[in-house]
TORMI-114262 format. One record per residue (C-alpha): residue in one letter; x, y, z. Coordinates in Angstrom, 1 decimal. Layout:
BEGIN
+----+--------+--------+--------+
! aa !      X !      Y !      Z !
+----+--------+--------+--------+
!  A !      X !      Y !      Z !
...
+----+--------+--------+--------+
This chain:
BEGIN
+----+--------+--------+--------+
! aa !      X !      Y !      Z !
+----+--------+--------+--------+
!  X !    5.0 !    5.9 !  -31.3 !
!  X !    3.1 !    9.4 !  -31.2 !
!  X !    2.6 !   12.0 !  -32.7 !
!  X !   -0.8 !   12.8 !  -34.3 !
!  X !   -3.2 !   15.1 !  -33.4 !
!  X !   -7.0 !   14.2 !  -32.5 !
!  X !   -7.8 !   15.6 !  -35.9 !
!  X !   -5.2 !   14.2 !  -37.4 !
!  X !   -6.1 !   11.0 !  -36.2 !
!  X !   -9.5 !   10.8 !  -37.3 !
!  X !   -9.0 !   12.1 !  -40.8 !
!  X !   -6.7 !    9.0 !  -40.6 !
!  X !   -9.4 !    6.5 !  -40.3 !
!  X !  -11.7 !    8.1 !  -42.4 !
!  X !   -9.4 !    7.6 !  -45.4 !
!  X !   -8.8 !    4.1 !  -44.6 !
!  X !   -5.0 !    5.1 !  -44.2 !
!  X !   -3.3 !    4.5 !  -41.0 !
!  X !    0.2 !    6.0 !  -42.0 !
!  X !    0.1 !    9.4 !  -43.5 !
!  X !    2.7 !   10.9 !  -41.1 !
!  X !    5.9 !    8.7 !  -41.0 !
!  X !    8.2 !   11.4 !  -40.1 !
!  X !    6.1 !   11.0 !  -36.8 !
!  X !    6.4 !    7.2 !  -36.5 !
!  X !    9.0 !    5.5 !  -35.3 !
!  X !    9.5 !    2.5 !  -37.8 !
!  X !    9.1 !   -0.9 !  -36.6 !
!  X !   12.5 !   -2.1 !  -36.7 !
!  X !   13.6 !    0.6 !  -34.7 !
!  X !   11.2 !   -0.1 !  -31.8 !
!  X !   12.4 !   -3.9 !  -32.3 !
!  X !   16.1 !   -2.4 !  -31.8 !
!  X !   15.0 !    0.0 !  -28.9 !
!  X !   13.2 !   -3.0 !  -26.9 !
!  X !   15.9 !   -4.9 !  -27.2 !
!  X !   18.0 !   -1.9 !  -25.5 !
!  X !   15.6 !   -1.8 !  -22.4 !
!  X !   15.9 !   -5.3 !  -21.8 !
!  X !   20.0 !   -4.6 !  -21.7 !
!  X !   19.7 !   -1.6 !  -19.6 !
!  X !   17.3 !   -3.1 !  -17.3 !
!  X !   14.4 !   -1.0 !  -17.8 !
!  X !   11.9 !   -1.7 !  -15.7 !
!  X !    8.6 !    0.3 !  -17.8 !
!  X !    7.2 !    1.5 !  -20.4 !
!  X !    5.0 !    3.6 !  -20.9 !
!  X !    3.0 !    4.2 !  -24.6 !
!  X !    1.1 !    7.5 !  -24.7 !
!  X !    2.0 !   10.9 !  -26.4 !
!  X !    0.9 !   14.0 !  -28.4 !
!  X !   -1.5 !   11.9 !  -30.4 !
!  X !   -2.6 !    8.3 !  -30.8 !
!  X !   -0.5 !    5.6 !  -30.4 !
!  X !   -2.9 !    2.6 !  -31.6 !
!  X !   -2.4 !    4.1 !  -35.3 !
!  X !    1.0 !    2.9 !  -35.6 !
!  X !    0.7 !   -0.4 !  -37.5 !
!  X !    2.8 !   -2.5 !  -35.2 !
!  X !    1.1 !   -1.5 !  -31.9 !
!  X !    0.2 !   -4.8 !  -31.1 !
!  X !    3.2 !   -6.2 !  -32.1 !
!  X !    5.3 !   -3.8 !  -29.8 !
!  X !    3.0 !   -4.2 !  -27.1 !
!  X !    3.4 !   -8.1 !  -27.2 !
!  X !    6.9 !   -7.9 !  -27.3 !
!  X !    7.4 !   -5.6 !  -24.6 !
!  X !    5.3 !   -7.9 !  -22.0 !
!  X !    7.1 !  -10.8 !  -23.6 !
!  X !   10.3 !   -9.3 !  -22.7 !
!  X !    9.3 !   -9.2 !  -18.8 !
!  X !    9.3 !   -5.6 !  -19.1 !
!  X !    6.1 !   -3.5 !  -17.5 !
!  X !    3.5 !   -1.9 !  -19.7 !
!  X !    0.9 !    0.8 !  -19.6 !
!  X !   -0.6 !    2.8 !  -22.5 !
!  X !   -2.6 !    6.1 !  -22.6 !
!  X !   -4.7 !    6.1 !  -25.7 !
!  X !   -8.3 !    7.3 !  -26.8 !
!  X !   -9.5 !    3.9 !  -26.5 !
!  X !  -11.5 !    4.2 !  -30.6 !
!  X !   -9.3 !    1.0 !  -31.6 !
!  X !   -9.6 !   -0.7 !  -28.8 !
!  X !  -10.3 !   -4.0 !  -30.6 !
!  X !  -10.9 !   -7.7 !  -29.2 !
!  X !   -7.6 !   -8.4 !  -29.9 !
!  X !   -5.8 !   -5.2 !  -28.3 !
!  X !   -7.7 !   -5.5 !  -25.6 !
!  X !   -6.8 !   -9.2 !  -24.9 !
!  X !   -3.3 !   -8.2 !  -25.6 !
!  X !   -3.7 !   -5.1 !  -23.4 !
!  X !   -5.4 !   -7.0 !  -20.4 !
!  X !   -1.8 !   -8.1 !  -19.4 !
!  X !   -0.4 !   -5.1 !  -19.4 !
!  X !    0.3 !   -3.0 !  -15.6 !
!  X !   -2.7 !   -0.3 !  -16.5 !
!  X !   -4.7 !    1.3 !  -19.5 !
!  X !   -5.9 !    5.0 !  -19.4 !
!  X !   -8.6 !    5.7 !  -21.7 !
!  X !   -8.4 !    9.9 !  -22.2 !
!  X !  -12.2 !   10.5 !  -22.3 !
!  X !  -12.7 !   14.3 !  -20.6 !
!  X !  -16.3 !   14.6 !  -21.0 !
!  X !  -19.6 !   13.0 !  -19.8 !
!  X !  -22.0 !   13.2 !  -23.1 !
!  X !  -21.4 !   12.2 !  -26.5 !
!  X !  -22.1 !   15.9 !  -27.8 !
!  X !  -19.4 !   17.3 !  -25.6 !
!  X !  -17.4 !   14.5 !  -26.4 !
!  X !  -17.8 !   15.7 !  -30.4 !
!  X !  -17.4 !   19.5 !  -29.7 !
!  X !  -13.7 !   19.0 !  -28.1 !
!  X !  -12.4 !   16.2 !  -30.2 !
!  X !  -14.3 !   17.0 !  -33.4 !
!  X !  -15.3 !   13.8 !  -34.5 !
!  X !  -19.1 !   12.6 !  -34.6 !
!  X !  -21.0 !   12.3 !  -31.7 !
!  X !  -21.1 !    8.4 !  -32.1 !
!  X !  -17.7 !    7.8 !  -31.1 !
!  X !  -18.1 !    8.5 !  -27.6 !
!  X !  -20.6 !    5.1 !  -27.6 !
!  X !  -17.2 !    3.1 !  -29.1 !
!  X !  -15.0 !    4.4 !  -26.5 !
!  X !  -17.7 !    3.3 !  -24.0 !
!  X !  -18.2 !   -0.2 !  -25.7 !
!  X !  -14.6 !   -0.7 !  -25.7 !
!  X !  -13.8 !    0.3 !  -22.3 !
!  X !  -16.5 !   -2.2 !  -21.0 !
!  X !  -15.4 !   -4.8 !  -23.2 !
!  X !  -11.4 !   -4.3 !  -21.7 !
!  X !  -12.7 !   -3.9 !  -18.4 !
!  X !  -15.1 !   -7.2 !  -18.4 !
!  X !  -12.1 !  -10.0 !  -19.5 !
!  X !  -12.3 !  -12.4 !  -17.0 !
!  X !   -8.8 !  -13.1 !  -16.3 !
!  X !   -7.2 !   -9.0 !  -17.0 !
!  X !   -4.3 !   -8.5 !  -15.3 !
!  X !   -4.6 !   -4.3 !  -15.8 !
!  X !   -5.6 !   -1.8 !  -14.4 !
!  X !   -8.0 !    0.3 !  -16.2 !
!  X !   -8.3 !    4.2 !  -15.9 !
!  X !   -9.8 !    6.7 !  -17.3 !
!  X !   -7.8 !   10.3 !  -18.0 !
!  X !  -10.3 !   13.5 !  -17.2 !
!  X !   -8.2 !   16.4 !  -18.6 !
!  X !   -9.9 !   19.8 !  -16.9 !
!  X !  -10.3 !   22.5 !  -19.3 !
!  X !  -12.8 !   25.4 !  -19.2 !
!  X !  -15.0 !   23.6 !  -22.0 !
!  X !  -15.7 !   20.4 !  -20.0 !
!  X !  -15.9 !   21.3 !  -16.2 !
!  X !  -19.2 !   21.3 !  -15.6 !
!  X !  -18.6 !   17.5 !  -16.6 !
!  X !  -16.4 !   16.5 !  -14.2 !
!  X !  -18.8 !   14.8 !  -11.6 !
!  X !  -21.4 !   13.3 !  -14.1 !
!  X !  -18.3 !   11.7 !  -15.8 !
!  X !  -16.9 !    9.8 !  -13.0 !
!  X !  -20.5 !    8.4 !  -12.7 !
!  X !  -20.3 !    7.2 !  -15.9 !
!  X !  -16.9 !    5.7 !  -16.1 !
!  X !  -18.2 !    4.2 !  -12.8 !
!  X !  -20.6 !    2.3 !  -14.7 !
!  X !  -18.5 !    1.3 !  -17.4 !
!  X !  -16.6 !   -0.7 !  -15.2 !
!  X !  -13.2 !    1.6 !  -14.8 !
!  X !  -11.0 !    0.6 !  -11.7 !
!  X !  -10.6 !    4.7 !  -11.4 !
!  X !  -10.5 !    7.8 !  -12.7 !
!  X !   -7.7 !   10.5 !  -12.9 !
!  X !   -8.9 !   14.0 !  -13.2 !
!  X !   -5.8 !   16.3 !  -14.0 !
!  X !   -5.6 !   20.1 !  -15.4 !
!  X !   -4.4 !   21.0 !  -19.1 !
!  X !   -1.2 !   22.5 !  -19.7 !
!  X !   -1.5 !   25.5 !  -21.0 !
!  X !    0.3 !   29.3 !  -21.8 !
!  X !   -2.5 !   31.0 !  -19.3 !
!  X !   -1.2 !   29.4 !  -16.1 !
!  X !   -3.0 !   28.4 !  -13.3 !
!  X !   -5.3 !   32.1 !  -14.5 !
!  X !   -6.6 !   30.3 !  -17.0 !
!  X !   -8.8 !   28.3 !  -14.0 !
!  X !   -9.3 !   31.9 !  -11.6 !
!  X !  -12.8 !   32.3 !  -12.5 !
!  X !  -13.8 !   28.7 !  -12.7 !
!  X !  -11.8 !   27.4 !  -10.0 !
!  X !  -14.1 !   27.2 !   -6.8 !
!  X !  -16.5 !   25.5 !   -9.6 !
!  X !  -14.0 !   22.7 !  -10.3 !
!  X !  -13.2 !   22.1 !   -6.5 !
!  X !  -16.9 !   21.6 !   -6.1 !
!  X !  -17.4 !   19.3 !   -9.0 !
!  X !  -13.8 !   17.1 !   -7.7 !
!  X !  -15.0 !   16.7 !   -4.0 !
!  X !  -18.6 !   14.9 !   -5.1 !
!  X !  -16.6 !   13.0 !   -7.7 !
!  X !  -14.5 !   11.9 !   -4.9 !
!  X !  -17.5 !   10.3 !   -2.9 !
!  X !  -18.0 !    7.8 !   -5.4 !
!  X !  -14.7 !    6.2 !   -4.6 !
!  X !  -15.3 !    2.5 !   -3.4 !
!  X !  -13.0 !   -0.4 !   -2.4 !
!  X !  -13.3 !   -1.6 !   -6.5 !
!  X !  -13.5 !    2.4 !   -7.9 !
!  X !  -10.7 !    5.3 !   -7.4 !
!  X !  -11.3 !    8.9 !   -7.9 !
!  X !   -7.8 !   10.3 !   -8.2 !
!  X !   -7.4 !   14.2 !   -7.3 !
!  X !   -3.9 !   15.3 !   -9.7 !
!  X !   -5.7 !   18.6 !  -10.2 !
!  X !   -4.9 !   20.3 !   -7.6 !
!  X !   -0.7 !   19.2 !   -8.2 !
!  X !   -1.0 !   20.2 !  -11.5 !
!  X !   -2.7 !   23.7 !  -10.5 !
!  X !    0.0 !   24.3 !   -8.3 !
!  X !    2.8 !   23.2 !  -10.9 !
!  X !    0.9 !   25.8 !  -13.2 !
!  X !    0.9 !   28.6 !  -10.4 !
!  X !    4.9 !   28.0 !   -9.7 !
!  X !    5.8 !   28.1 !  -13.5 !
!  X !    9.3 !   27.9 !  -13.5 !
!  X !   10.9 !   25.4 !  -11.1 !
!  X !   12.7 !   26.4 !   -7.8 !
!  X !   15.2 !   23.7 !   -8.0 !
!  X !   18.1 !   22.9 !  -10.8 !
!  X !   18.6 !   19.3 !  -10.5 !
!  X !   16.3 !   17.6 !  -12.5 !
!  X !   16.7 !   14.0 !  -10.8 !
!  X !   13.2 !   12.6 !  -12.8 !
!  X !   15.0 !   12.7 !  -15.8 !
!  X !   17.5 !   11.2 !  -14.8 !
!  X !   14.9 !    8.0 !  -13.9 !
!  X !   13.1 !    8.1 !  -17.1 !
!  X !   12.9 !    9.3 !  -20.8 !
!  X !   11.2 !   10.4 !  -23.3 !
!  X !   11.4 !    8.9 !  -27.5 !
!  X !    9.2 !   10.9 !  -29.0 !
!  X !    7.8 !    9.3 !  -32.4 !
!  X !   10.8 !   11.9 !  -34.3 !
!  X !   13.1 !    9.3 !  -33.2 !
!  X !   14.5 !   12.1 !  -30.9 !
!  X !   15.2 !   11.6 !  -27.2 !
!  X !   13.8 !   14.4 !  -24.7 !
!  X !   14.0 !   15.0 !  -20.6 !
!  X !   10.1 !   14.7 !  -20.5 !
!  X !    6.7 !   14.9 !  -22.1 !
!  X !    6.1 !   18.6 !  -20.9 !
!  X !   10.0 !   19.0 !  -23.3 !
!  X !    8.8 !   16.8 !  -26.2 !
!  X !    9.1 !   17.9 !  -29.3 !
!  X !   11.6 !   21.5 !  -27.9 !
!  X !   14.7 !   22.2 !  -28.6 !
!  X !   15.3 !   22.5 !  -24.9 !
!  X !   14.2 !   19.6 !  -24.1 !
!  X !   16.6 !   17.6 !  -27.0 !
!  X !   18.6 !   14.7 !  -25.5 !
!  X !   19.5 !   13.8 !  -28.9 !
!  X !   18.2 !   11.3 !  -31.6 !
!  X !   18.1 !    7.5 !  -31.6 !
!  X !   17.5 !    7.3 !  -35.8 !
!  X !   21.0 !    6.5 !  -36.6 !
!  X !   22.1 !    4.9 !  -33.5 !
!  X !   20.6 !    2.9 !  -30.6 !
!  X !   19.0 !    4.5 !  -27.9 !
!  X !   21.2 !    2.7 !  -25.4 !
!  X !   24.3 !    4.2 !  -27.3 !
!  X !   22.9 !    7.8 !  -26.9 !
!  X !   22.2 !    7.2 !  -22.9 !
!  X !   25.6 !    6.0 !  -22.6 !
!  X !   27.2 !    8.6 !  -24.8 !
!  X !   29.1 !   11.8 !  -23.6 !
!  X !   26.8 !   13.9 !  -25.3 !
!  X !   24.1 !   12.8 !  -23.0 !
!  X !   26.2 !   13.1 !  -20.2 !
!  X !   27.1 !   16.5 !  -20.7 !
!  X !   23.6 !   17.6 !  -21.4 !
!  X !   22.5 !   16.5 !  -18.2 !
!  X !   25.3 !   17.6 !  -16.3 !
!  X !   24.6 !   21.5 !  -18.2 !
!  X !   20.8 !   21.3 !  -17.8 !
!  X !   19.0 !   23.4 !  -14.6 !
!  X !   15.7 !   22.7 !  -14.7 !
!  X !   15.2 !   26.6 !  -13.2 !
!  X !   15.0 !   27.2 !  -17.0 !
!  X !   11.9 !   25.2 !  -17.7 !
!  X !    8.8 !   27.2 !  -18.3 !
!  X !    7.1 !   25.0 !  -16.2 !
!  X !    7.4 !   21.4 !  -14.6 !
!  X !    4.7 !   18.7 !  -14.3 !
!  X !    6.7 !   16.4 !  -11.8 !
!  X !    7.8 !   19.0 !   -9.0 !
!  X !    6.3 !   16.9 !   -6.4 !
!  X !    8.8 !   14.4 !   -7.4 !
!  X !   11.6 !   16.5 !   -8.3 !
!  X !   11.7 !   18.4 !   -4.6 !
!  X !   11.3 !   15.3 !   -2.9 !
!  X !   14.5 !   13.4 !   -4.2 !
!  X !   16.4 !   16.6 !   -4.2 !
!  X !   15.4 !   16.5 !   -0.1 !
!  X !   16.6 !   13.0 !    0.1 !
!  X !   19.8 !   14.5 !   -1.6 !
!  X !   20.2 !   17.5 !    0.1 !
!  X !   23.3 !   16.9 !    2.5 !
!  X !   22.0 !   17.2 !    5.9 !
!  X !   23.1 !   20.7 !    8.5 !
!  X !   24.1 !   20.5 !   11.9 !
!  X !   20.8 !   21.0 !   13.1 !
!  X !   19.1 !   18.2 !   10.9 !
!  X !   19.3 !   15.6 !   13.7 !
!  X !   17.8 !   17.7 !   16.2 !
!  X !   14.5 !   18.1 !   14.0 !
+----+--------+--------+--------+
């Protein structure tokens, strides 16, 4: 249901016209067709979020509805600007809601988004609205992507989301072609800022530390492992109608499972083909891996034990 850029998005709603990339939306019927799928397969998630914004496509509440209808978990990453009465009712049921904020002050907010300063005020007015509904089900987050224009934010934001009522905060590090040197000189910085964020944590409000995973996934580049076993667990439809391993594979040839526009998407993971990309992919050839944690851990589990594993 992706793929638009921030710009992209916001050009969208100036011009009154919430469609002006359908080569990057997946249609509506085909998201009827591909819920339908889950609920045969016995998928247990989903998970709305992307490159872009996924409350521009014109059925998101539709899809949403239908998805919790269908007894199938829900959570959605989105910039939280359309968060209206309606979505966020609609969105109250769902298992969690990350609003990606990354900044403390409506001028910072404008400089890395560019879009006016006002906005930031909306996302704060809709975050309290989703968060205040008496009987919400969700979880409500906020994403706090580090980058070297907003680190200096990182503590005063967690006191705002605080106040806006946010059950916690996630503060991760971007993905980028610099590595874990694009942080060397900013680095000791950023640890400072995380640990006082992480003294606000209460019994009602979670400071969640991924930076340091993600540092270390950046540091590591490519994996040390072949078998992929987290793509094995879960997908990724990107809004091409193509299927991919993973978000960090989205939109890459490497990445390319196959595409769902002429057939179903439980056709495609049940096909050969998908079989035997899987069975030919090592995930030693990945640039880099945001779910090595994961990865190393179920290839332990797998890992046929030695002679001297009982004795441990």
């Amino acid at each position: 249901m992706d793929n638009y850029s921030s710009n992209q998005l916001f050009k969208i709603i100036e011009n009154g016209n919430i469609n002006n990339n359908p080569k990057r939306m997946i249609p509506w019927e085909k998201l009827q067709e591909l819920i339908n799928d889950c609920v045969d397969m016995n998928v247990k998630a989903i998970q709305v979020t992307g490159g872009g914004e996924p409350t521009v496509h014109p059925q998101f509440n539709e899809f949403c509805e239908t998805v919790l209808s269908s007894n199938i978990s829900l959570a959605v990453v989105t910039n939280g600007l359309l968060m209206n009465q309606k979505r966020a009712e609609i969105l109250a049921h769902s298992a969690w809601v990350r609003i990606s904020v990354d900044c403390a002050k409506p001028e910072s907010y404008s400089r890395i988004r560019d879009v006016p300063a006002a906005e930031f005020e909306i996302v704060a007015k809709n975050v309290k609205y989703l968060t205040s509904i008496p009987d919400r089900k969700t979880v409500v987050g906020i994403g706090f992507v580090v980058t070297q224009d907003n680190y200096k934010e990182i503590y005063d934001g967690c006191v705002q989301f605080k106040k806006w009522g946010a059950d916690n905060v996630r503060i991760s590090a971007v993905f980028q072609n610099d590595g874990h040197n694009y942080f060397s000189e900013i680095s000791n910085e950023i640890e400072d800022q995380i640990s006082r964020s992480l003294t606000l944590s209460t019994n009602t409000f979670k400071v969640f530390n991924n930076f340091k995973s993600r540092y270390d996934d950046l540091e590591l580049g490519n994996p040390d492992y072949s078998f992929c076993p987290y793509m094995n667990l879960t997908t990724y439809i990107g809004g091409d109608q193509n299927v991919y391993t993973c978000c960090v594979n989205a939109y890459n040839e490497r990445g390319l499972v196959g595409s769902i526009k002429d057939q179903s998407f439980k056709s495609l993971w049940e096909s050969k083909t998908k079989q035997e990309f899987f069975g030919d992919f090592d995930a030693k050839s990945c640039i880099r891996c945001m779910f090595n944690d994961k990865n190393r851990f179920i290839n332990g589990l797998l890992r046929k034990p030695t002679v001297h594993d009982d004795f441990v």
